[in-house]
N, C-alpha and C positions, 0 to 999 in steps of 0.2 A: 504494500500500500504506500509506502514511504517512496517508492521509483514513480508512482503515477503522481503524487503531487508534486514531486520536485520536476517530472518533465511537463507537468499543468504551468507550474510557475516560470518557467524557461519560455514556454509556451507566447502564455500571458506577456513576460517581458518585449520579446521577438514580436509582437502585435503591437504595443506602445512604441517598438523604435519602427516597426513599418509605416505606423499612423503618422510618426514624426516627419519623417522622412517622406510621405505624399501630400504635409503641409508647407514641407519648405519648396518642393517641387511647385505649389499651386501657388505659393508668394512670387517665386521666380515668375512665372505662366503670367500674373498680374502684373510682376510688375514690369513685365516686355508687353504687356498689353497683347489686344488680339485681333484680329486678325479682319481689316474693312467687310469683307468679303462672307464672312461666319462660315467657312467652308463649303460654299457654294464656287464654284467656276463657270469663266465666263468664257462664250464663246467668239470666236472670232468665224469672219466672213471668209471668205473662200480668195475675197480677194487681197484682202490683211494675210491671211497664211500663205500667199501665193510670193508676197512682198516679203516675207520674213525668211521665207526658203532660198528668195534667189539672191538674198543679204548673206545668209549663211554660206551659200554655194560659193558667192562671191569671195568671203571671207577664206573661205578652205583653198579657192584658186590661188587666193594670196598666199598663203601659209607655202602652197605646194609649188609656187613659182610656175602657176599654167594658167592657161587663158581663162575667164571666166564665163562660164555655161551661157549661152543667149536662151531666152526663153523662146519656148515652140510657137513658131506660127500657127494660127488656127487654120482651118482647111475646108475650104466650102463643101457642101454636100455632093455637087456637081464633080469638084475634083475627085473626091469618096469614093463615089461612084466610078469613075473611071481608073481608078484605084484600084477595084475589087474585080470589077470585069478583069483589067488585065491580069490580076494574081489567078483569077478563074482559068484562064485561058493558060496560062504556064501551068497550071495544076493538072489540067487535062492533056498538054502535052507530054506532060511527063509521066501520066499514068496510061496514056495510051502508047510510049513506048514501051511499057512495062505489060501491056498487054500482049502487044506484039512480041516480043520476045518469047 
């Protein structure tokens, strides 16, 4: 009986220095104050993270002494299309050699 209250008491102690120890943690947390935001994130446009990428890319080109990435031109539907036709027509070339054979 004498080993269960001295590890009750050990116990007990180990609880008032943990409770210590997550008040001085929440004085610190106060007094950095917190956070505008309350843990919500906010999002950015497509066109903000489009700006932030080719800063970054930018940046790495510098770092690695190469030219820095232009960003892609868009490409009409019109061009697409003749885009896709012609990848059609090589695909079929090449599986009708593969026929032939």
């Amino acid at each position: 009986m004498e080993n269960i209250s001295a590890v009750v008491r050990h116990l007990r102690k180990e609880l008032e220095r943990a409770k210590t120890e997550i008040e001085r943690y929440s004085a610190a947390l106060a007094a950095l104050g917190s956070s505008k935001l309350g843990g919500q994130r906010r999002t950015l446009s497509a066109a903000a993270r489009r700006k932030i990428s080719l800063a970054q890319k930018a940046r790495w080109a510098k770092q690695n002494h190469q030219a820095a990435a232009r960003p892609k031109r868009p490409v009409s539907a019109a061009a697409r299309k003749k885009m896709a036709a012609a990848q059609r027509a090589r695909w079929a070339k090449v599986k009708g050699s593969k026929k032939a054979a």
